[in-house]
C-alpha positions, 0 to 999 in steps of 0.5 A: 340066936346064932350070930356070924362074926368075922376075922380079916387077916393079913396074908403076907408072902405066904404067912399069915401076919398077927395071928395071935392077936386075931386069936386073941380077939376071937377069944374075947368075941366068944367068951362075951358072946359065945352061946353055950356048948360052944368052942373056940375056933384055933386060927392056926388050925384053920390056917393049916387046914385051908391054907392061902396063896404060896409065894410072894403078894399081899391079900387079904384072908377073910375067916368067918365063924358063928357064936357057937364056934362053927367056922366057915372056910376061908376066903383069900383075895389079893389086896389093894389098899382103897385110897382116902382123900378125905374124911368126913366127921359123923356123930353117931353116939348110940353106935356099938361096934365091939364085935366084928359082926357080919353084919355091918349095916348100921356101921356102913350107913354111916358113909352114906352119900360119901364119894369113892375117895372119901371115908366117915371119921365116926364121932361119939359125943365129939370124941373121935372113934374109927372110920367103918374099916378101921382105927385111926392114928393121928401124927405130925411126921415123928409120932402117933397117937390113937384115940383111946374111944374106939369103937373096935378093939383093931388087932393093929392098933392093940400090936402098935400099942404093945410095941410102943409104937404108937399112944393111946390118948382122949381126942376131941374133934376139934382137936384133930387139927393139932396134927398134920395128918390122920392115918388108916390102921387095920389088919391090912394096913400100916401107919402110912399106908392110907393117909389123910390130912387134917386139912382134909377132915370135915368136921 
């Protein structure tokens, strides 16, 4: 059965930002999913063809497209990163999320019941994973480390890593408190964007 899977980018003062990577995951999306007879969608192609909002501001590009290669034209909102406060640690060991499916109702039911402010920090056998929107780096002021059991391989995350900028590491929940803080990464998001701190996560 055909699928819909999606692309958020980050459209930034009239450019797209970590086009590659995106392009990368598409790829890898396609090749384990991809039905037979079906291409692979070029985001710059795209991009070219339907492009966002010129000048200066921040928003968010949302590119969807089916397992057969057939993308849908793409949508562009300005962007305001949501604020956390605090996280809430839920086990959920069966859940998969390596794709990024349209459908995201198993994921988003994970946060039931939580308050505007409030964000699921998933759990998988007590290993930390990612909240339902992003990967997360934990951090003491001079340096991050990101779990190395997430649930979706985040284009920022695979960026930072490659850079250096942040570590891959095992990280079990009662671990979380070795740090001071816990930030938010995802295509629109930065280390320091979005933080929370540890004293702050729910276990």
């Amino acid at each position: 059965m055909c699928r819909l899977i999606f692309e958020t980018i980050k459209w930034k003062d009239g450019r797209p930002e970590l086009l590659p990577w995106h392009q990368w995951r598409m790829e890898a999306a396609m090749n384990l999913h991809g039905e037979e007879g079906g291409t692979v969608p070029d985001l710059a192609s795209v991009l070219a063809a339907c492009p966002g909002p010129e000048g200066p501001g921040i928003y968010k590009c949302h590119i969807t497209y089916d397992t057969r290669g057939r993308v849908r034209r793409p949508s562009f909102e300005p962007y305001r990163p949501r604020p956390v406060k605090r996280l809430e640690c839920v086990e959920i060991p069966r859940l998969d999320y390596s794709c990024k499916w349209e459908d995201r109702k198993e994921l988003q039911a994970a946060g039931e019941g939580l308050g505007a402010d409030e964000e699921a920090l998933i759990l998988q056998h007590g290993l930390v994973t990612d909240t339902r929107y992003s990967n997360v780096v934990f951090g003491d002021g001079s340096s991050w480390v990101t779990p190395e059991t997430f649930l979706l391989p985040g284009t920022k995350r695979a960026f930072l890593l490659a850079e250096g900028a942040i570590e891959e590491c095992p990280l079990k929940a009662e671990e979380i408190k070795q740090f001071r803080f816990c930030s938010l990464i995802n295509a629109m998001l930065d280390p320091g964007d979005v933080v929370v701190r540890t004293e702050d996560v729910l276990l």
